[in-house]
C-alpha positions in Angstrom: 11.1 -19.2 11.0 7.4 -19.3 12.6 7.3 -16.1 13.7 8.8 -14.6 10.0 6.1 -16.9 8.5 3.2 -15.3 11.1 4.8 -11.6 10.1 4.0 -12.8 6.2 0.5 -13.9 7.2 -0.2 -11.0 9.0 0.9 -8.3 6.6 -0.7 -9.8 3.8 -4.1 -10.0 6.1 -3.4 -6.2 7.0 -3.3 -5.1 3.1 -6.4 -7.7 1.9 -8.6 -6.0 4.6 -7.1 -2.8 3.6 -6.5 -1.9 7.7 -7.2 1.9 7.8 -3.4 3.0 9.3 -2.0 1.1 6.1 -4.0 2.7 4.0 -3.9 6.1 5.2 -0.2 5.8 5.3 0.1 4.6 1.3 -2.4 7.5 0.3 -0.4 10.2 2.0 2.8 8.3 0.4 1.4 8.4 -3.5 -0.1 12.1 -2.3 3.1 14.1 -2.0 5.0 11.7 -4.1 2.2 12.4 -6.8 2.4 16.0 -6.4 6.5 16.4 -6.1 6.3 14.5 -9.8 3.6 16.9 -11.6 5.4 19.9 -9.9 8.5 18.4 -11.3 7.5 17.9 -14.5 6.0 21.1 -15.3 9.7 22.4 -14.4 11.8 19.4 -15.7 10.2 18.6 -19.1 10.4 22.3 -20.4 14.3 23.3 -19.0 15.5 19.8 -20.7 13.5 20.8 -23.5 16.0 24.3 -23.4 18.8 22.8 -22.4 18.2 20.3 -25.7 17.4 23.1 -28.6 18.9 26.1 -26.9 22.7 27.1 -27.2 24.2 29.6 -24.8 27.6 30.3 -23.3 27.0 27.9 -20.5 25.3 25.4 -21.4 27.6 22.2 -21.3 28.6 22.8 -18.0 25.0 23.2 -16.7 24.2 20.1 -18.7 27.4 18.6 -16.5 25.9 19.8 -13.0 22.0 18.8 -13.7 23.6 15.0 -14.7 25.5 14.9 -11.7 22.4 16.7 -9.6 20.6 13.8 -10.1 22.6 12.2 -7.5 22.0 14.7 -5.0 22.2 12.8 -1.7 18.4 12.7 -0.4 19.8 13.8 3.6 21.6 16.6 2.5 18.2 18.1 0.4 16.3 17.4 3.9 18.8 19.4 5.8 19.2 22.0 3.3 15.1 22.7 2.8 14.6 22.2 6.8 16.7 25.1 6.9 14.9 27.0 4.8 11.6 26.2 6.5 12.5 26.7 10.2 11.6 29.1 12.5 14.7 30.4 12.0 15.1 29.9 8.5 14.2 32.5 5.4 11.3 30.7 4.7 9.6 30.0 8.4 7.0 32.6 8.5 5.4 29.5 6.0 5.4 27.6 8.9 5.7 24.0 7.0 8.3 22.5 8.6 6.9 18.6 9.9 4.0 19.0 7.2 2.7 17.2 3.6 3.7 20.6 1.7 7.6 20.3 3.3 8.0 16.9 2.2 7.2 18.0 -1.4 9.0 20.3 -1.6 12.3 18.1 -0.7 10.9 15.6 -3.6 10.3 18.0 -6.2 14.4 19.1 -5.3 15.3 15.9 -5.7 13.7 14.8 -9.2 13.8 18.1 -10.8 17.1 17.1 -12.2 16.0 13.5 -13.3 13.5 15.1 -15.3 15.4 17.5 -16.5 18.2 15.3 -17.8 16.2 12.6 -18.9 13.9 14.8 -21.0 17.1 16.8 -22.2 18.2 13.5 -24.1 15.0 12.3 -25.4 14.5 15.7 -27.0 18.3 15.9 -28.4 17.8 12.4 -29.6 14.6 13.5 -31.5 15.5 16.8 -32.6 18.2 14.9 -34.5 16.0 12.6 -36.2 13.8 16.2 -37.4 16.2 18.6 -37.5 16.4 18.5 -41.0 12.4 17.9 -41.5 11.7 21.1 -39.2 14.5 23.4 -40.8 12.2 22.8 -44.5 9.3 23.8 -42.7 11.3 26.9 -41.4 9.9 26.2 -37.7 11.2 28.3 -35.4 13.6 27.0 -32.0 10.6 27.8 -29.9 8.3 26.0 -31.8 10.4 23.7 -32.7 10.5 22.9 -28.8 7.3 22.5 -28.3 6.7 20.5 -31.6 8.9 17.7 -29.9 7.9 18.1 -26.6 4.2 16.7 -28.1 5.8 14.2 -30.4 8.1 12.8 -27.7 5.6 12.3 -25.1 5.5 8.9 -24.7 9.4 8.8 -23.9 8.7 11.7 -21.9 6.5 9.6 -19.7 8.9 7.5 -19.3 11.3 10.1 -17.8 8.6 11.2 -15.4 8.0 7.9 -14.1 11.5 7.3 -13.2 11.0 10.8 -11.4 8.3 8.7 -9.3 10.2 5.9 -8.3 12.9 8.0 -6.7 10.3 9.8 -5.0 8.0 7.3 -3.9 11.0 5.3 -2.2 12.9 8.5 -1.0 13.3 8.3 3.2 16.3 10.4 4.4 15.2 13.7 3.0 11.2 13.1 4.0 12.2 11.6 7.4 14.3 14.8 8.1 11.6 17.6 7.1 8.3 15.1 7.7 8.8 14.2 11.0 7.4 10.7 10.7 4.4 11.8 12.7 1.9 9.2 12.8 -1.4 10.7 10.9 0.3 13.5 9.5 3.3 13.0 7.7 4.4 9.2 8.2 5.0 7.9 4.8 5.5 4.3 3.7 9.2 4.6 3.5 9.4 6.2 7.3 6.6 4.3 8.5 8.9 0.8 7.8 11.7 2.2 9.1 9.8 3.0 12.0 7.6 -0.1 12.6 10.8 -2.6 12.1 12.8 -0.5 14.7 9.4 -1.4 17.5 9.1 -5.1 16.1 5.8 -4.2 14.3 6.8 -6.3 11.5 3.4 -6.9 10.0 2.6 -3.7 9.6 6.1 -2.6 8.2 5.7 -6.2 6.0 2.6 -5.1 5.0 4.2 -1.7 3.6 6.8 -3.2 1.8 4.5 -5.1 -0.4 2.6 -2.5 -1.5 5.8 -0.4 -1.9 7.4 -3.5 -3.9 3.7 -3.7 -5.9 4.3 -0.1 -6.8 7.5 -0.3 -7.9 6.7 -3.5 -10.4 3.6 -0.6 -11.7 6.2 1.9 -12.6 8.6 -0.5 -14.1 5.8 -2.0 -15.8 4.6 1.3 -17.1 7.8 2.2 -18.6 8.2 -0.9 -20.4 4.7 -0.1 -21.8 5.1 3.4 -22.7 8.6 2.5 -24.0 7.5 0.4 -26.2 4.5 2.6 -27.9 7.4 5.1 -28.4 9.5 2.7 -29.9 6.5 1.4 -32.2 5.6 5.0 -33.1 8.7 6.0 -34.2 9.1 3.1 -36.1 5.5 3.9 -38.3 
């Protein structure tokens, strides 16, 4: 019990002094975690946003298999992009493999679908609630797309976010195509893994707190941006 107590003081000193390693570790984390989202989003929002106004032979089983891709085991996207970025792989002359950009990229795989299928509804749910509004104004499907993506927004947020909190906690798919090398590519979710395995439990404390601080944000930024939506479609 003293020594878990010692391990609390101790991580909470390490993140109120801001101790560089802890730091440089959490921006690196929120870095590719950051950039997996926007990259995600900029694919996600607008092929939900199709999937939601467009109809094509197809379409409800590829609605089916980006709802069930969403589950896509976090290992298996790590093996499947390390092979693709090995030396042996199709995509080695890159030379990635063990970097930021590697890691990313096995993110982005991973939430693409959330985004996808979370927009998809939010825009299906709207488009119901103005299909009849933006047939009088004889708006086209294209436009018509766009016209919600702007007025859904704030639910869209909401989608995106979730994207985030898969990513940011993500380990098996990171730890696989990262390396977990210290400076470089060790990530809060790696690095606690890591540090508990040596005994280094204020440091790996330390980064569980700021990852548990992060996770209240998102949550507390969806109920905030849930709530505008809910007010403005309410006005």
């Amino acid at each position: 019990m003293r020594e878990m107590s010692e391990a609390v003081a101790a991580a909470v000193d390490l993140v109120a002094r801001a101790d560089p390693e802890l730091v440089e570790i959490v921006l690196l984390s929120l870095r590719v975690s950051v950039s997996a989202v926007i990259i995600a989003a900029l694919i996600g929002i607008p092929a939900g946003a199709a999937l939601a106004m467009f109809r094509f032979p197809g379409r409800q089983g590829l609605v089916i298999a980006v709802n069930a891709l969403m589950g896509l085991p976090p290992v298996v996207v790590g093996l499947c992009v390390y092979l693709l970025v090995s030396r042996s792989g199709p995509l080695g002359n890159w030379g990635i493999l063990f970097t930021a950009p590697a890691m990313i990229i096995a993110q982005t795989i991973l939430i693409v679908p959330i985004v996808t299928a979370l927009s998809r509804g939010v825009i299906e749910d709207l488009s119901t609630e103005l299909s009849e509004q933006l047939r009088s104004l004889g708006v086209g499907t294209s436009r018509a797309m766009l016209t919600l993506i702007r007025e859904a927004r704030y639910r869209l947020v909401t989608a995106v976010l979730a994207g985030f909190g898969r990513a940011i906690a993500e380990v098996g798919a990171v730890l696989i195509v990262g390396g977990n090398i210290a400076h470089h590519t060790r990530v809060m979710t790696t690095a606690i893994a890591l540090e508990t395995s040596r005994g280094n439990l204020a440091l790996a404390l330390g980064l569980g707190l700021i990852l548990i601080a992060v996770s209240l944000a998102i949550n507390a930024l969806v109920y905030l941006t849930s709530g505008i939506a809910r007010r403005r479609a309410g006005a």
